[in-house]
C-alpha angles and dihedrals in degrees: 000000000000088000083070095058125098099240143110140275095239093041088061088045087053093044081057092045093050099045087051098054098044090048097052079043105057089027085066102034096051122088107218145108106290105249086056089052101048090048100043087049093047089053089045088048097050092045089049090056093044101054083042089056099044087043087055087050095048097052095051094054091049089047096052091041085067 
């Protein structure tokens, strides 16, 4: 599905990056069972890289629009 997107090689290695990042930190920040946390860190994760990846995509169409 992402391969479909018009975006960069390096911007889907930074949507990874990102998602990784958000889901350790709020693994670890947040103060649950561990199967809550994990979950809850893996949805968090998913949605960060998600608004990353639709901000990237936003920005290149209004760059280009100018």
């Amino acid at each position: 599905m992402i391969d479909g997107l018009p975006i960069e090689e390096r911007d889907r290695r930074n949507v990874l990056v990102v998602a990784a990042i958000m889901t350790v930190f709020i693994a670890i920040a947040l103060d649950e069972p561990p199967v809550a946390r994990f979950v809850a860190a893996a949805i968090m994760g998913v949605f960060s890289g998600i608004v990353y990846l639709v901000v990237t995509l936003l920005l290149k169409r209004v760059i280009d629009a100018y």
